[in-house]
PDB file of N, CA, C and O in Angstrom:
ATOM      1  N   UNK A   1      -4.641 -47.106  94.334  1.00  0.00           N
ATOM      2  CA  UNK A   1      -3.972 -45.897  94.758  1.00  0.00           C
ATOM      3  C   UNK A   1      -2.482 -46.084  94.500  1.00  0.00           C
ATOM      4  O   UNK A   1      -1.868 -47.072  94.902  1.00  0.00           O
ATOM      5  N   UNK A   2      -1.962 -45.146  93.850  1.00  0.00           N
ATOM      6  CA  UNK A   2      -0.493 -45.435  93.511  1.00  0.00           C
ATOM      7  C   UNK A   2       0.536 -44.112  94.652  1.00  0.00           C
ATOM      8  O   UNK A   2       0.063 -43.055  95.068  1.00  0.00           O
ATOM      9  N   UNK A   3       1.858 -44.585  94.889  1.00  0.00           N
ATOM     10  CA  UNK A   3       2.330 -43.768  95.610  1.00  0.00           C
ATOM     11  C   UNK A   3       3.030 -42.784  94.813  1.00  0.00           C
ATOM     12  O   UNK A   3       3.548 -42.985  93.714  1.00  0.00           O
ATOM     13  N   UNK A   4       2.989 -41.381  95.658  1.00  0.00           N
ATOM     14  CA  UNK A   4       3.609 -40.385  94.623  1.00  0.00           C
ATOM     15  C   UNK A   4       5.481 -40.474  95.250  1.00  0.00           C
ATOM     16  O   UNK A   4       5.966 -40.120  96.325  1.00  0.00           O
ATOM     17  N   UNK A   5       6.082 -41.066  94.088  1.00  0.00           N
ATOM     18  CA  UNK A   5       7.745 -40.680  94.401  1.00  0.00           C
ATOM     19  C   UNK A   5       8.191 -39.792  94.719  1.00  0.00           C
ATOM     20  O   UNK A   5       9.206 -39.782  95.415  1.00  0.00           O
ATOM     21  N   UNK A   6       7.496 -38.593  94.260  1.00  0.00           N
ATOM     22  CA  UNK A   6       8.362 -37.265  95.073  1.00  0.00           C
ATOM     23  C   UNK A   6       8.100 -36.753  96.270  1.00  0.00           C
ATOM     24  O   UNK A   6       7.012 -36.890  96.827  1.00  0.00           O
ATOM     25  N   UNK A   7       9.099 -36.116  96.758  1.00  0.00           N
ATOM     26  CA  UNK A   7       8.774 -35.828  98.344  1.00  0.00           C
ATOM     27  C   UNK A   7       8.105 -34.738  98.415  1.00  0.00           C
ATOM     28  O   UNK A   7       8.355 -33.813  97.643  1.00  0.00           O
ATOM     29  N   UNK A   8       6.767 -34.623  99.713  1.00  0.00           N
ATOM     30  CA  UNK A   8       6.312 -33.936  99.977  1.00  0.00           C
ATOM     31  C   UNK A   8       6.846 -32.201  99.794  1.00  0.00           C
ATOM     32  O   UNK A   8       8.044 -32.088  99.538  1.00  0.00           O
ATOM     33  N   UNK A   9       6.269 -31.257  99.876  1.00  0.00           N
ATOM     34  CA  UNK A   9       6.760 -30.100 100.229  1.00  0.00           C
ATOM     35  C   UNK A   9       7.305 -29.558 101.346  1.00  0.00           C
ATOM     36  O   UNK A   9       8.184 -28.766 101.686  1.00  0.00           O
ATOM     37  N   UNK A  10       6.284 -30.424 101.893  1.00  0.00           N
ATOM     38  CA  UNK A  10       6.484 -30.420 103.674  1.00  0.00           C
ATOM     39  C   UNK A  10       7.601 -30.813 104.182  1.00  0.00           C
ATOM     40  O   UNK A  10       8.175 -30.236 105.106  1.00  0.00           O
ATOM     41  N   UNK A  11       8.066 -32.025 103.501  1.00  0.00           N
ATOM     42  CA  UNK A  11       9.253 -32.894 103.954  1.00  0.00           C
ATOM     43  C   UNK A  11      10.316 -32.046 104.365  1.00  0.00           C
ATOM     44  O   UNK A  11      10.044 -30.906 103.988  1.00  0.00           O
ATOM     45  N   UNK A  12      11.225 -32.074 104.868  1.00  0.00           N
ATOM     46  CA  UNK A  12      12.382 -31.759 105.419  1.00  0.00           C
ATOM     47  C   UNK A  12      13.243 -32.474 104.579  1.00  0.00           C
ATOM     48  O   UNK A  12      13.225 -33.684 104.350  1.00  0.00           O
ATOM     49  N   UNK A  13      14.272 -31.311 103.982  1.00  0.00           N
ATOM     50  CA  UNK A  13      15.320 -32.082 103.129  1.00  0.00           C
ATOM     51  C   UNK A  13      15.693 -32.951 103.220  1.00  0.00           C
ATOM     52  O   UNK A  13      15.590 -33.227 104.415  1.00  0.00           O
ATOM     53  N   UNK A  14      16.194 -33.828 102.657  1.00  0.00           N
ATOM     54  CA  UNK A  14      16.566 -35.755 102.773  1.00  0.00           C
ATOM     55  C   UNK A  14      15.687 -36.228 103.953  1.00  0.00           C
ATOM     56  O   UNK A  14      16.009 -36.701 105.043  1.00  0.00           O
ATOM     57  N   UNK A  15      14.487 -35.961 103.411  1.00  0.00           N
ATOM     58  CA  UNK A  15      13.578 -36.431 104.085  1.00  0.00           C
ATOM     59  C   UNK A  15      13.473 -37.987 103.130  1.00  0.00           C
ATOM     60  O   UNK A  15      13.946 -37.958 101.994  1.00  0.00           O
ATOM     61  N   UNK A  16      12.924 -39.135 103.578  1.00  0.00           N
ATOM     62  CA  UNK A  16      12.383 -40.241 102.438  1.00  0.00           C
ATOM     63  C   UNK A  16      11.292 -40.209 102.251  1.00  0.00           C
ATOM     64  O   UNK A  16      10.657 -40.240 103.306  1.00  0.00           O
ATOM     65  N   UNK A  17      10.669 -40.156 101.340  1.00  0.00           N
ATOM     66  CA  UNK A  17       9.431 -40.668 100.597  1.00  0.00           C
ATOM     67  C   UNK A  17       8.536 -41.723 101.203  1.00  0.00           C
ATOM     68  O   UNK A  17       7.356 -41.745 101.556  1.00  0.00           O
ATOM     69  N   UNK A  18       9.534 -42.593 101.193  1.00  0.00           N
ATOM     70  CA  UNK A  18       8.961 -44.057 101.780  1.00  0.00           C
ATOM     71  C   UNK A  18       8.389 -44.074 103.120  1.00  0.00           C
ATOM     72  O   UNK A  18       8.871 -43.338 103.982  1.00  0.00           O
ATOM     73  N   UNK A  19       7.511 -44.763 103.350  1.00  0.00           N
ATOM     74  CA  UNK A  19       6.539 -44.732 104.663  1.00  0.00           C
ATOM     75  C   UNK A  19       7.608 -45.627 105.859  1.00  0.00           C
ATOM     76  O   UNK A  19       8.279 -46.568 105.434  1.00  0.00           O
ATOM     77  N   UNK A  20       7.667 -45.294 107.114  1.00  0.00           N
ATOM     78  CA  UNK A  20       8.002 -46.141 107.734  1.00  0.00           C
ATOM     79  C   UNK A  20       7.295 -47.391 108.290  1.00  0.00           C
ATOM     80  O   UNK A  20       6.112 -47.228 108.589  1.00  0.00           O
ATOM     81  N   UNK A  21       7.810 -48.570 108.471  1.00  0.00           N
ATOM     82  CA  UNK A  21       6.883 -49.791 108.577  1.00  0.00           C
ATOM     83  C   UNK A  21       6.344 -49.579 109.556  1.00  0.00           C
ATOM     84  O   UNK A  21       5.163 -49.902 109.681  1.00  0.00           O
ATOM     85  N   UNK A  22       7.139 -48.880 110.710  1.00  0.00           N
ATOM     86  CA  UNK A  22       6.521 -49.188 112.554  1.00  0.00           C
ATOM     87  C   UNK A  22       5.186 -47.594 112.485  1.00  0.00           C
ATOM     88  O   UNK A  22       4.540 -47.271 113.483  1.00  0.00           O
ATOM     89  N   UNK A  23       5.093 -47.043 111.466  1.00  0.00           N
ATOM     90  CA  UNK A  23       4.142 -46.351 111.461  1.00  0.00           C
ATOM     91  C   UNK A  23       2.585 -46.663 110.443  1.00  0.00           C
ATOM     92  O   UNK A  23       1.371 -46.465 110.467  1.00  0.00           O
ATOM     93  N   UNK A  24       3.733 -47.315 109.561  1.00  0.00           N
ATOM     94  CA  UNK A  24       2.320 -48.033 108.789  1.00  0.00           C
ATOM     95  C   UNK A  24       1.768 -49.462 109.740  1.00  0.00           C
ATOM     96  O   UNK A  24       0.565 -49.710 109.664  1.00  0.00           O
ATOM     97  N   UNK A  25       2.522 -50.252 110.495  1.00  0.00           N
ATOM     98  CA  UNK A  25       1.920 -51.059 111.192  1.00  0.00           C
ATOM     99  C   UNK A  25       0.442 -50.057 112.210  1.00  0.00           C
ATOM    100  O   UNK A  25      -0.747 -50.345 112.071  1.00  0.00           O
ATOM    101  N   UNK A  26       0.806 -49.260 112.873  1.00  0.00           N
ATOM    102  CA  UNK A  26      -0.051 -48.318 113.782  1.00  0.00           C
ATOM    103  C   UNK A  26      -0.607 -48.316 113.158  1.00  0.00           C
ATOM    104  O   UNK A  26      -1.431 -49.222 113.278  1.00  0.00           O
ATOM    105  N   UNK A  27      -0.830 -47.255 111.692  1.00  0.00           N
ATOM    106  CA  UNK A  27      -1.993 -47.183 111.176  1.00  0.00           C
ATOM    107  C   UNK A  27      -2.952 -47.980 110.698  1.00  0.00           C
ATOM    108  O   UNK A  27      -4.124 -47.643 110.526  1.00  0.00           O
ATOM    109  N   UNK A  28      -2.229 -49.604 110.358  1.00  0.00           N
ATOM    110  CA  UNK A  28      -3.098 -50.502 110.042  1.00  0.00           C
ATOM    111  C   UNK A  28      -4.011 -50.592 111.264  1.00  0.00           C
ATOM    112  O   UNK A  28      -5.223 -50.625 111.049  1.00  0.00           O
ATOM    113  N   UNK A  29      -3.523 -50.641 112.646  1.00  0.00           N
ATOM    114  CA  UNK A  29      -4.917 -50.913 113.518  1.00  0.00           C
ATOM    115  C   UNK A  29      -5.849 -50.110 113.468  1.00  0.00           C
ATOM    116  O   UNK A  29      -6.884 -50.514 113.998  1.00  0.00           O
ATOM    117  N   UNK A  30      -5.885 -48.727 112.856  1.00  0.00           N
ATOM    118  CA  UNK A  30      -7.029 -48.265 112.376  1.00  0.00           C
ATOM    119  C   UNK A  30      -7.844 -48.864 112.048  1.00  0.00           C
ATOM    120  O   UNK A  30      -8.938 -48.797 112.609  1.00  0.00           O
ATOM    121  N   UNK A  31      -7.590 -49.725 110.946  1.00  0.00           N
ATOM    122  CA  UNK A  31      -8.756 -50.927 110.402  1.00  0.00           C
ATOM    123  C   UNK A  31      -9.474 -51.360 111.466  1.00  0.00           C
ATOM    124  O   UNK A  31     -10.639 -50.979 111.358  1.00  0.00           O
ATOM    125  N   UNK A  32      -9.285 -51.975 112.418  1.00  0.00           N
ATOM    126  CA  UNK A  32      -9.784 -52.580 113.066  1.00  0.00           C
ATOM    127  C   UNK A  32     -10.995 -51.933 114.216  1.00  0.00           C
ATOM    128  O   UNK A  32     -11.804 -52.292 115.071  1.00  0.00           O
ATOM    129  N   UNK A  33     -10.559 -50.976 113.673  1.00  0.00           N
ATOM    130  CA  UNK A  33     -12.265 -49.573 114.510  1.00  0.00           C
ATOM    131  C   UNK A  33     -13.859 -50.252 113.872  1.00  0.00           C
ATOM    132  O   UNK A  33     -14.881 -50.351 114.551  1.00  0.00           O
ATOM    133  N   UNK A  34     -13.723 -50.634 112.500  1.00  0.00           N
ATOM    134  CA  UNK A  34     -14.769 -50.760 111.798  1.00  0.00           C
ATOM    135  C   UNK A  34     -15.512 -52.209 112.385  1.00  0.00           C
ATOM    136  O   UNK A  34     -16.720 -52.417 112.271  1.00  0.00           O
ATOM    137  N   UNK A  35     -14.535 -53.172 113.038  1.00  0.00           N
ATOM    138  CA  UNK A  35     -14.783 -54.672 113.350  1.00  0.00           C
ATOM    139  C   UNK A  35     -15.458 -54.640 114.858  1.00  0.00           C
ATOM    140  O   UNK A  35     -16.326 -55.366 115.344  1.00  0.00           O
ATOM    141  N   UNK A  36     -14.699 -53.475 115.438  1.00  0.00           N
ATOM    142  CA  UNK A  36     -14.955 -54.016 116.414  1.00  0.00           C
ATOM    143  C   UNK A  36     -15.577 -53.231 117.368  1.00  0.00           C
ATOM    144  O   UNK A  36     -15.904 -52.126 116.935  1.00  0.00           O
ATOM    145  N   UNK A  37     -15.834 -53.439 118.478  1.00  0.00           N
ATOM    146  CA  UNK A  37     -17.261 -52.226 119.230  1.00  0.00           C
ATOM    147  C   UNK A  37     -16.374 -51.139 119.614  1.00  0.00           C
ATOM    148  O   UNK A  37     -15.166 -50.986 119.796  1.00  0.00           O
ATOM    149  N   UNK A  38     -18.065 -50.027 119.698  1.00  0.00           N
ATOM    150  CA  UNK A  38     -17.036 -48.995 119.901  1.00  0.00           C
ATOM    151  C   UNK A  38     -16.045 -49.068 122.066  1.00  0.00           C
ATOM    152  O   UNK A  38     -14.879 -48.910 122.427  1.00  0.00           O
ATOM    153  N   UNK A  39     -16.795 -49.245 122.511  1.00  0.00           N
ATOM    154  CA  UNK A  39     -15.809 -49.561 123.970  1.00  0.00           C
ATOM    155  C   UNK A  39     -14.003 -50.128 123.409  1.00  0.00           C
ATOM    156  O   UNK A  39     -13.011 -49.409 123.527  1.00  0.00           O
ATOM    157  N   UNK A  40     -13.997 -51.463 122.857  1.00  0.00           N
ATOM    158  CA  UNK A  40     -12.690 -51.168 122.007  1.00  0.00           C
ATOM    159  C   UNK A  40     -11.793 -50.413 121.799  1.00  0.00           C
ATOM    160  O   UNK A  40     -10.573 -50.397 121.960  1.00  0.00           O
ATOM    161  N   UNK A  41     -13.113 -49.305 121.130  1.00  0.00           N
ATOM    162  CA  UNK A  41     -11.862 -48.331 120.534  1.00  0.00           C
ATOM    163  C   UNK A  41     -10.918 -47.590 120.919  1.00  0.00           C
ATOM    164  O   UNK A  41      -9.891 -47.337 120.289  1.00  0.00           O
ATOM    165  N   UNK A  42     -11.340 -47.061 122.374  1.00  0.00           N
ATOM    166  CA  UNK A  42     -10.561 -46.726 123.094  1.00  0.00           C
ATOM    167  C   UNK A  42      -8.965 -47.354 123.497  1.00  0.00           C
ATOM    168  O   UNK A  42      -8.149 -46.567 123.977  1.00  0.00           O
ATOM    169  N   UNK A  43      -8.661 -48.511 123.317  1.00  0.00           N
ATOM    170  CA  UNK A  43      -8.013 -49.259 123.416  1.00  0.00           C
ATOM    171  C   UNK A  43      -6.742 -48.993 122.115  1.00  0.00           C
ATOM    172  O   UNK A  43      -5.541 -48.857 122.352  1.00  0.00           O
ATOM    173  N   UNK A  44      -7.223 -48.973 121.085  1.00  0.00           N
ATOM    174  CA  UNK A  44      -6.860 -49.746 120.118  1.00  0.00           C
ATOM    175  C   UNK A  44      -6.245 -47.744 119.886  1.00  0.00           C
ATOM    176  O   UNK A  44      -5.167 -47.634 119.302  1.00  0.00           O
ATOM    177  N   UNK A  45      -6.778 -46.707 120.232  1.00  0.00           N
ATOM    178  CA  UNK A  45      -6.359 -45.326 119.527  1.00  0.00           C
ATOM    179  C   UNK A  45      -5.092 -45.377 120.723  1.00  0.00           C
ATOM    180  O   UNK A  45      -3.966 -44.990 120.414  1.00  0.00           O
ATOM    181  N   UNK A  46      -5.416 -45.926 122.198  1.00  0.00           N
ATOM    182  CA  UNK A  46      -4.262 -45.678 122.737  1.00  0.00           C
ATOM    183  C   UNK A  46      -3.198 -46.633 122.200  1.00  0.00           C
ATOM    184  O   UNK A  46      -2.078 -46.125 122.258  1.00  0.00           O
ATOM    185  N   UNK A  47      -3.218 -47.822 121.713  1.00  0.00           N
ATOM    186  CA  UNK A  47      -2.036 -48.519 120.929  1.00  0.00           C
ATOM    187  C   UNK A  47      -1.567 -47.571 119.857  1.00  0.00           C
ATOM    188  O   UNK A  47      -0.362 -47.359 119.993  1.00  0.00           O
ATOM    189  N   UNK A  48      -2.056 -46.976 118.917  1.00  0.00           N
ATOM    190  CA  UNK A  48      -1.675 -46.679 117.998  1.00  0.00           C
ATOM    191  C   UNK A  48      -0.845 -45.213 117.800  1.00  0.00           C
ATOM    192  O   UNK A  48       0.042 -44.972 116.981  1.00  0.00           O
ATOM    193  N   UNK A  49      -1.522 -44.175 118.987  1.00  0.00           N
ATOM    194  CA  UNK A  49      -1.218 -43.186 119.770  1.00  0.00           C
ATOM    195  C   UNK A  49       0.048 -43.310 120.421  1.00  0.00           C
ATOM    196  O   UNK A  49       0.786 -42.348 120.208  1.00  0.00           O
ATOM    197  N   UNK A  50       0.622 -44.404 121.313  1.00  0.00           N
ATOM    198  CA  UNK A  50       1.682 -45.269 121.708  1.00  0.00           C
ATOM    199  C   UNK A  50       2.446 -45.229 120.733  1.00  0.00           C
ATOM    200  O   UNK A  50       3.249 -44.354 120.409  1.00  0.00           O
ATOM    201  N   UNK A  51       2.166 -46.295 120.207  1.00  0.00           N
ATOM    202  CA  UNK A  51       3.044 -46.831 119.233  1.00  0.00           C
ATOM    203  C   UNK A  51       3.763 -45.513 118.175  1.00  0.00           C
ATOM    204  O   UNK A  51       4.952 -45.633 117.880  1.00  0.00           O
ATOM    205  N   UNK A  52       2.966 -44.280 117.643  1.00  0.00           N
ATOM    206  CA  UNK A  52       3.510 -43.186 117.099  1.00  0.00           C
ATOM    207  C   UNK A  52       4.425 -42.428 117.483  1.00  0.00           C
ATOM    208  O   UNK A  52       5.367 -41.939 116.859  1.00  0.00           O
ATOM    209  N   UNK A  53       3.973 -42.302 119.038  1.00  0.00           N
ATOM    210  CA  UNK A  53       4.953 -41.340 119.846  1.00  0.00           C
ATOM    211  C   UNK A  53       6.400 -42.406 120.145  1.00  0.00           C
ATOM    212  O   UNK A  53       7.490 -41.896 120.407  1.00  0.00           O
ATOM    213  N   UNK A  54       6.244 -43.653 120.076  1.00  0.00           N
ATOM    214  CA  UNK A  54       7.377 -43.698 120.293  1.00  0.00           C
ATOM    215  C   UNK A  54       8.300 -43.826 118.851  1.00  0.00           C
ATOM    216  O   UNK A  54       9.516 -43.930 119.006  1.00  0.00           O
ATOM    217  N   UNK A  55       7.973 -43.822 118.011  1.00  0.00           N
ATOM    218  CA  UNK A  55       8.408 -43.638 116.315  1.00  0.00           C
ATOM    219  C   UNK A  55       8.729 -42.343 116.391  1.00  0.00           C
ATOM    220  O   UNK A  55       9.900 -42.231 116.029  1.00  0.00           O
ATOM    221  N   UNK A  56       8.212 -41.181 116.718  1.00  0.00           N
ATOM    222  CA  UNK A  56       8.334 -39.737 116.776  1.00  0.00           C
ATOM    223  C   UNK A  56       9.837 -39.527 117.833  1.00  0.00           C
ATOM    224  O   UNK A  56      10.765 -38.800 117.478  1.00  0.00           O
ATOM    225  N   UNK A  57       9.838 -40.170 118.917  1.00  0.00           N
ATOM    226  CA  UNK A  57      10.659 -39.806 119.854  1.00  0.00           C
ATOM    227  C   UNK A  57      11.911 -40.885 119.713  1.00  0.00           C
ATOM    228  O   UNK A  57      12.774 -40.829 120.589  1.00  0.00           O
ATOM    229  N   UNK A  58      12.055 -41.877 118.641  1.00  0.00           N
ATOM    230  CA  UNK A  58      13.251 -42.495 118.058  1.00  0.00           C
ATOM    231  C   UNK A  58      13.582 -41.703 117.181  1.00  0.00           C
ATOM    232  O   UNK A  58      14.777 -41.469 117.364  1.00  0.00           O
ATOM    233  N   UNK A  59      13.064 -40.925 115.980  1.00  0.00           N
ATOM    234  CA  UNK A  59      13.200 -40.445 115.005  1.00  0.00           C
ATOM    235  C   UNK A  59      13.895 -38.769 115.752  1.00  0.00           C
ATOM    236  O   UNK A  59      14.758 -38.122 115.159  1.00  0.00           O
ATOM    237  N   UNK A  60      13.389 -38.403 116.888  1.00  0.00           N
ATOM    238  CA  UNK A  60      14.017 -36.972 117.522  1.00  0.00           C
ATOM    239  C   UNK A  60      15.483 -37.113 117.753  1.00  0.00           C
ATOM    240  O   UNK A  60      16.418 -36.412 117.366  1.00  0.00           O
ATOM    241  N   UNK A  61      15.445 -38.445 118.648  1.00  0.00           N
ATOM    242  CA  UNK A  61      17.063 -38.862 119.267  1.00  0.00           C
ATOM    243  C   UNK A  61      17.756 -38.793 118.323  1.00  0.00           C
ATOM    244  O   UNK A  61      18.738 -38.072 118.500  1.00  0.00           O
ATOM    245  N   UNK A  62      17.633 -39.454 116.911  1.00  0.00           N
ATOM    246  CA  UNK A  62      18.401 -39.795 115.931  1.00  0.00           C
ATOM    247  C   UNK A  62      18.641 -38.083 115.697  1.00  0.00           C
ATOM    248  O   UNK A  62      19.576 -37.475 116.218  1.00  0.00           O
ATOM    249  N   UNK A  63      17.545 -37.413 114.757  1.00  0.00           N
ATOM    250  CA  UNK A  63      18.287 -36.433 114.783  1.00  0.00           C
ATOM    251  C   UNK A  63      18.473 -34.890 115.560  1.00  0.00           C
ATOM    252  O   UNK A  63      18.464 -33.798 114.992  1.00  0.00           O
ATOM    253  N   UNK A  64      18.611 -35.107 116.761  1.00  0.00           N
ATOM    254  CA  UNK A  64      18.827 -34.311 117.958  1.00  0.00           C
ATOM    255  C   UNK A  64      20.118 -34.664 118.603  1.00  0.00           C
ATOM    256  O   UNK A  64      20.569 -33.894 119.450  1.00  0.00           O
ATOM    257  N   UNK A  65      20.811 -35.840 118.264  1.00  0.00           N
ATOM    258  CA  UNK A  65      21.946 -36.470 118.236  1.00  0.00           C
ATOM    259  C   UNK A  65      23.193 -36.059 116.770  1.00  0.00           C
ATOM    260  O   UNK A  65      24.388 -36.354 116.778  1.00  0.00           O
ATOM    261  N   UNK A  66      22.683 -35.558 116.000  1.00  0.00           N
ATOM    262  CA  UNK A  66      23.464 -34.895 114.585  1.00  0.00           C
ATOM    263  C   UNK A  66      23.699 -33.281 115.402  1.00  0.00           C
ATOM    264  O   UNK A  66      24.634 -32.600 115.823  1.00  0.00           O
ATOM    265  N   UNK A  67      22.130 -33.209 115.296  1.00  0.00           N
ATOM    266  CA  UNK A  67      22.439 -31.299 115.474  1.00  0.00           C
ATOM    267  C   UNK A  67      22.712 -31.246 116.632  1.00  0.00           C
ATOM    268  O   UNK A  67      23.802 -30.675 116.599  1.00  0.00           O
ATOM    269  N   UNK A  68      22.438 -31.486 117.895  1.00  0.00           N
ATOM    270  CA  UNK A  68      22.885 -31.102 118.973  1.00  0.00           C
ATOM    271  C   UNK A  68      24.230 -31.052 118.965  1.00  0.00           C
ATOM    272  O   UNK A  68      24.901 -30.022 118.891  1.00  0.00           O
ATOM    273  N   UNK A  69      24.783 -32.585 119.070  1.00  0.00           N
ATOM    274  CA  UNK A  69      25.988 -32.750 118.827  1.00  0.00           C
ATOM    275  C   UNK A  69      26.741 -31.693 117.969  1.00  0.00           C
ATOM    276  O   UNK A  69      27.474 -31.078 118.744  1.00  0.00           O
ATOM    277  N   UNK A  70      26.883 -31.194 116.635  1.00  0.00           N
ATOM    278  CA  UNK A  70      27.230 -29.634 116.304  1.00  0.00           C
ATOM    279  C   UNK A  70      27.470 -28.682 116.992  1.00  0.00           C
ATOM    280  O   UNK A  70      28.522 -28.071 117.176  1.00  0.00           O
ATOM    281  N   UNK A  71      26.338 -28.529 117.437  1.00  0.00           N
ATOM    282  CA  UNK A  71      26.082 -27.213 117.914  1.00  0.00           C
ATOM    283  C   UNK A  71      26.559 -27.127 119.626  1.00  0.00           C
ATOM    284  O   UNK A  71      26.788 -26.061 120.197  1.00  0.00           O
ATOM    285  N   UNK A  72      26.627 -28.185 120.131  1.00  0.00           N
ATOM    286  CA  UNK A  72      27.616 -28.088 121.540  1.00  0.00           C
ATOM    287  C   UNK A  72      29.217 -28.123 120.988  1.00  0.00           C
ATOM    288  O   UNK A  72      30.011 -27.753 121.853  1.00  0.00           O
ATOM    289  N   UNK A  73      29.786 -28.479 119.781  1.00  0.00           N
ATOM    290  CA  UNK A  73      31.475 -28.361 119.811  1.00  0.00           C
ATOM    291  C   UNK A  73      31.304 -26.995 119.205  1.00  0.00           C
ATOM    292  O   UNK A  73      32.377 -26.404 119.085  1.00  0.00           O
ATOM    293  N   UNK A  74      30.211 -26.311 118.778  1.00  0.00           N
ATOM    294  CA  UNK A  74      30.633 -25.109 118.064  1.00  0.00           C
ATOM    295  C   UNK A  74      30.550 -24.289 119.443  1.00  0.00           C
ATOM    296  O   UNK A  74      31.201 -23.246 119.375  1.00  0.00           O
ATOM    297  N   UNK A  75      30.040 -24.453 120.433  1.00  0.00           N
ATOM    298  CA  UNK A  75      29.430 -23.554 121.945  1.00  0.00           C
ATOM    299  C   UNK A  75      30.465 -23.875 122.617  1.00  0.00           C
ATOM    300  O   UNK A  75      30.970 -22.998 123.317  1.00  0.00           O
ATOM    301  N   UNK A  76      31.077 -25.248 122.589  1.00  0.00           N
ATOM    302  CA  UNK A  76      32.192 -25.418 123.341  1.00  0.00           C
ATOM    303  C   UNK A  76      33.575 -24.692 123.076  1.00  0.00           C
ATOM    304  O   UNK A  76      34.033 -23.831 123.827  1.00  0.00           O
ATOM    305  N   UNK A  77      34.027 -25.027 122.216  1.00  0.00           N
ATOM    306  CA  UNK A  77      34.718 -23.931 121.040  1.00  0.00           C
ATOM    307  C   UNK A  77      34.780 -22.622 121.177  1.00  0.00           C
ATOM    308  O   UNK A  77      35.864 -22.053 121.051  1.00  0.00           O
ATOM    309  N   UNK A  78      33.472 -21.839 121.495  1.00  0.00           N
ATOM    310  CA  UNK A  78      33.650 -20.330 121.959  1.00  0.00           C
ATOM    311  C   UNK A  78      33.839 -20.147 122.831  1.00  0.00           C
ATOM    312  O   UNK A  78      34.239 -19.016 123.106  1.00  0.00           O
ATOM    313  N   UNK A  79      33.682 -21.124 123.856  1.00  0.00           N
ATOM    314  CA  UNK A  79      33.766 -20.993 125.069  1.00  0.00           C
ATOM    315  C   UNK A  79      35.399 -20.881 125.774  1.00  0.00           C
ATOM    316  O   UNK A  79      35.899 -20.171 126.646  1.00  0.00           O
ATOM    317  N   UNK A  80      35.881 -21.943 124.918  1.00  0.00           N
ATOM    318  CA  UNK A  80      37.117 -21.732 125.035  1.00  0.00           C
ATOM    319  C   UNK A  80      37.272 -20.556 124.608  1.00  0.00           C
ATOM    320  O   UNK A  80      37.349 -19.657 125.445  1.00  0.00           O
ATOM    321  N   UNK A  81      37.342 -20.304 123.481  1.00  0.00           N
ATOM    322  CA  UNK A  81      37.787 -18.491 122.650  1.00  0.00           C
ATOM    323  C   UNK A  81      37.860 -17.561 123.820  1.00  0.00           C
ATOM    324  O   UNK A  81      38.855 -17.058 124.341  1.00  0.00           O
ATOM    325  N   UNK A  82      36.377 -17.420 124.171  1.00  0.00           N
ATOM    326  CA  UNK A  82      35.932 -16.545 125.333  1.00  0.00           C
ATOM    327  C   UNK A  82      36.549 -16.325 126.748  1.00  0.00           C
ATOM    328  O   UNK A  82      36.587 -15.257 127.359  1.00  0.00           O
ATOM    329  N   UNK A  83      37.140 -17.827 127.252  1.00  0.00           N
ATOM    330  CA  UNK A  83      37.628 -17.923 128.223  1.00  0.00           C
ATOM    331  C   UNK A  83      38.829 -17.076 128.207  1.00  0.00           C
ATOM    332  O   UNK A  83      39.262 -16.229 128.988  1.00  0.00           O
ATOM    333  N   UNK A  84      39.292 -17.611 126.949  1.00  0.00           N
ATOM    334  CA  UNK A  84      41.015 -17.200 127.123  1.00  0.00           C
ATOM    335  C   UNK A  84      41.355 -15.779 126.810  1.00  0.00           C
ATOM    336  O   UNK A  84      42.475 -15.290 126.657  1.00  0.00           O
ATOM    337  N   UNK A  85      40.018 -15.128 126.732  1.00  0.00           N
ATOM    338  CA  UNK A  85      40.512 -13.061 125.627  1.00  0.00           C
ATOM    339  C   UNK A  85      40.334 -12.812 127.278  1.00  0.00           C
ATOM    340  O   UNK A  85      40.460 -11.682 127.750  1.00  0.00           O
TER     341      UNK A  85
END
């Protein structure tokens, strides 16, 4: 299987291509459904389930920390405007 270089459609502009490791690690424990019983599995979807959400909710901060940040000096900014008419 070869990887495709271009970015998804889906992607979000300057999005990367490249997989992240702490998400390809998760998904590797997938593998391990096939080894081992199913009682296990339960276990192993909440690691991986875990382990995503917190990749998802580093990846928000980062950029919820760009745009927010914006968008409170542009609110702050009117606010002043507003105050002072």
């Amino acid at each position: 299987m070869t990887e495709d270089p271009t970015p998804s459609a889906d992607a979000p502009a300057g999005a990367s291509s490249e997989a992240d490791p702490r998400v390809e690690r998760a998904l590797g424990r997938m593998g391990e459904l096939a080894g081992s019983a199913p009682g296990d599995h339960v276990e192993i979807y909440d690691d991986v389930h875990r382990s995503l959400q917190e990749v998802l909710a580093q990846a928000a901060e980062g950029t919820a920390a760009g745009v927010h940040g914006a968008e409170d000096d542009q609110t702050l900014g009117a606010g002043a405007e507003d105050a002072g008419r």
